[in-house]
C-alpha positions in Angstrom: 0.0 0.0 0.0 0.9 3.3 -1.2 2.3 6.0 1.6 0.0 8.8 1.6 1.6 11.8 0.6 1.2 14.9 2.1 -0.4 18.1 -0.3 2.2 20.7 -1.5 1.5 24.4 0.3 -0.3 25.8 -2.6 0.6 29.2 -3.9 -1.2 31.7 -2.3 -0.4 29.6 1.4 3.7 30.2 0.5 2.7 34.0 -0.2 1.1 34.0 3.0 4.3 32.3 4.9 6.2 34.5 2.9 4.8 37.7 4.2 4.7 36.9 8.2 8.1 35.5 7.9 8.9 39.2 6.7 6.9 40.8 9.4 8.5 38.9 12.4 12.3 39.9 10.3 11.3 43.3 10.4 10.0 43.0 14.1 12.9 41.6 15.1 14.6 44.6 12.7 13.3 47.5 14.3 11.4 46.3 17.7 13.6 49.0 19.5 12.2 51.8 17.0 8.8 50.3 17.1 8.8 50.5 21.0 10.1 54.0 21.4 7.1 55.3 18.8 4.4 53.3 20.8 5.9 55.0 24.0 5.9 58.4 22.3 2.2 57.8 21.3 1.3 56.8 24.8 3.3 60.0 26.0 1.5 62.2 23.7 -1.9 60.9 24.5 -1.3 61.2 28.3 -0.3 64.4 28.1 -3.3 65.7 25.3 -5.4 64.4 28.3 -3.6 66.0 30.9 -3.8 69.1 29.6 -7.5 68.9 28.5 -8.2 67.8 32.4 -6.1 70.7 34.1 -5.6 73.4 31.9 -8.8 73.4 29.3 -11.2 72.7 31.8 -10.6 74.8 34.4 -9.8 77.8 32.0 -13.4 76.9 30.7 -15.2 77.3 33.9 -13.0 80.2 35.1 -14.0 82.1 31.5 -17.8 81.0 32.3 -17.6 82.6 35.7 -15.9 85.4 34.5 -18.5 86.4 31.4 -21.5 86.2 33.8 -21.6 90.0 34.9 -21.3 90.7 31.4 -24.2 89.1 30.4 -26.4 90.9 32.5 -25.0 94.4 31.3 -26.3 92.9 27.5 -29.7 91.9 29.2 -29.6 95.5 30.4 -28.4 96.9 27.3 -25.9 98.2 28.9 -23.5 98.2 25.9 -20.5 99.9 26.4 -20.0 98.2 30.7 -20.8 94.6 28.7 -18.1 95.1 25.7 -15.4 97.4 28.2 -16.1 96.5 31.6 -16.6 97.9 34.7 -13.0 98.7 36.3 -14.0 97.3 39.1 -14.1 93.1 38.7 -15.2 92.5 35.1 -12.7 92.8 32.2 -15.5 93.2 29.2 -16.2 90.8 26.3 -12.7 92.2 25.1 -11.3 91.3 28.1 -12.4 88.1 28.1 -11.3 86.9 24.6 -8.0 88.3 25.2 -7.4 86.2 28.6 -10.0 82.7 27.6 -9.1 82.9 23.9 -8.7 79.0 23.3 -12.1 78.5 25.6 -15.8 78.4 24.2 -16.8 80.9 25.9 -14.5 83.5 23.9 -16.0 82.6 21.2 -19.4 83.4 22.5 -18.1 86.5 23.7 -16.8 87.4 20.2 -20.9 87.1 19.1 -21.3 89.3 22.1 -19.0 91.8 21.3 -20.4 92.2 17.7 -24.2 92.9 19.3 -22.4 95.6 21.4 -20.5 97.3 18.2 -23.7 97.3 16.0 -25.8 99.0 19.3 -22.9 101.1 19.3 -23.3 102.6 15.7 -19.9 100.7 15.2 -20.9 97.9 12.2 -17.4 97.6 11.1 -15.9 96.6 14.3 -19.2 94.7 15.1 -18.3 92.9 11.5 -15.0 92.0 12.6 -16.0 89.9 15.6 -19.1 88.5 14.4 -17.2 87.1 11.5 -14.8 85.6 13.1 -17.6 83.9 14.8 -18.3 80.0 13.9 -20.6 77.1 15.3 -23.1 74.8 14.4 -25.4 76.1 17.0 -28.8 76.2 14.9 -29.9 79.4 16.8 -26.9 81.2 17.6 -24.9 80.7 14.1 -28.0 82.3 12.0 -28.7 84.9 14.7 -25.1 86.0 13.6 -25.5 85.9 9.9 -28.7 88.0 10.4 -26.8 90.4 12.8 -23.9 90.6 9.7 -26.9 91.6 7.3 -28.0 94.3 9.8 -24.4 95.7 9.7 -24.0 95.4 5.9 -26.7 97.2 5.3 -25.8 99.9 7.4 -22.6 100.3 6.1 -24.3 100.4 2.8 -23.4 97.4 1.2 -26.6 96.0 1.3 -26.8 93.7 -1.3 -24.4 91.6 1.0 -26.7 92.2 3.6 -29.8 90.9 1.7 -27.7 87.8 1.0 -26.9 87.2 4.7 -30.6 88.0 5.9 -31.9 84.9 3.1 -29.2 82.8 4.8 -30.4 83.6 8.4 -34.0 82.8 7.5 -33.0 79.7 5.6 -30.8 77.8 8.5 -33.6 79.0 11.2 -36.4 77.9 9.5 -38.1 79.1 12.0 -41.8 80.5 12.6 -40.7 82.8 14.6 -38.3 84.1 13.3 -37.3 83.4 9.8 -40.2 85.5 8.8 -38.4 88.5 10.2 -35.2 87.5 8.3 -37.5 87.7 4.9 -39.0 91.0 5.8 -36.0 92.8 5.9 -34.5 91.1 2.9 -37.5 92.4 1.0 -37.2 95.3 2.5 -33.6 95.9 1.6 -34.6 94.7 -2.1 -36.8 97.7 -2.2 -34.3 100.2 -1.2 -32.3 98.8 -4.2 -35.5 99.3 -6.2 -35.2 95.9 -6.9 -39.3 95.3 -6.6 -39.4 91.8 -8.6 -37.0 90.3 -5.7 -38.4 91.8 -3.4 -42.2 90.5 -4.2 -40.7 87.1 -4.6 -39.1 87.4 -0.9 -42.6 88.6 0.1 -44.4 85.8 -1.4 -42.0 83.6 0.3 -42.9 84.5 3.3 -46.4 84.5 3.1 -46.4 81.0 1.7 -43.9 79.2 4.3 -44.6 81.1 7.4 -48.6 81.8 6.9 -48.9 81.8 10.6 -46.8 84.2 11.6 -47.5 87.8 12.6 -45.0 89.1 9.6 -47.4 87.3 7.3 -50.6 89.2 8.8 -49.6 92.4 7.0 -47.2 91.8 4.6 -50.2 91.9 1.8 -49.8 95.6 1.7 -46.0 95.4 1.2 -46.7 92.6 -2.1 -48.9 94.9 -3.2 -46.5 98.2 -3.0 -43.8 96.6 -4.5 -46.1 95.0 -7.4 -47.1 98.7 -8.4 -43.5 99.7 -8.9 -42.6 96.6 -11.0 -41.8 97.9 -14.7 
């Protein structure tokens, strides 16, 4: 009786054998490089987290306690105490980016410092902090873009601000108020005696927000801005 003979390693088995026999040579190469980049990972991960835990953290609470007062002044409207300060224990909104810059509540008080500028007659320096502004918030970050309209169209560049009012209305959708947002785009529209856009805006508004108390009236502004369409 034949001896059974046993099967060949088949191709793709010797590529196989090939490759972890090159791993464990190249572990065995470099195990000394390998170990000091694990260690160095490990390093850098303890210390992201040590930081995080006793700098970022407590910098983030100490910024929240500190923007408090201020937040009251703007409740107050108490503009120029909420942006400046009040020499005595609060720095201002200016204060406060400058010392919690890296915190999340600097960047809130940026947004806060841009409302104080534009109540201040100051839209360019309100521009500069509101657009250096950025969230995801789905209140806050349109608030801002309809705030950067309002400051636009001061300035008189108000095509840009009719641009940042459609945005605001668009990202709020909101009864309340995206309506508002529409308004003064229309608005604006007409003051660039743009009345086609402007009836269109209108429209817009009366269709998607039907409800809301821009909608009760805005009838009589379709109807002014129809009578000036060429």
């Amino acid at each position: 009786m034949a001896k059974k003979v046993k099967n060949a390693p088949t191709q793709t088995e010797a590529n196989v054998g090939e490759i972890f026999s090159r791993s464990e040579k190249f572990i065995e190469t470099y195990k000394n490089l390998i170990l000091i980049v694990v260690a160095a990972i490990i390093l850098i991960v303890v210390a992201i987290l040590g930081v995080r835990q006793y700098y970022f953290i407590p910098k983030e609470k100490e910024a929240q306690a500190a923007i408090f007062p201020g937040e009251n002044y703007l409740a107050n409207q108490q503009w120029g105490l909420a942006l400046n300060g009040d020499s005595v224990s609060y720095s201002g909104f200016l204060g406060i980016i400058d010392d919690y810059g890296i915190t999340k509540t600097a960047k809130l008080a940026k947004v806060y410092a841009g409302i104080c500028y534009y109540h201040l007659n100051q839209p360019e320096e309100a521009l500069t902090y509101l657009k250096g502004f950025s969230a995801n918030d789905r209140v806050v970050s349109p608030l801002v873009l309809g705030l950067i309209g309002d400051c636009y169209v001061d300035l008189g560049e108000t095509e840009k601000g009719v641009d940042f009012f459609k945005k605001a209305a668009s990202k709020l959708n909101s009864q309340t108020l995206s309506p508002i947002y529409l308004k003064k785009a229309g608005t604006a529209y007409e003051s660039l005696f743009d009345y086609k856009k402007a009836v269109e805006v209108y429209n817009t508004l009366k269709d998607q927000y039907p409800d809301s108390q821009e909608a009760a009236g805005i009838d009589k502004y379709i109807e002014r801005a129809t009578l000036q369409i060429k």
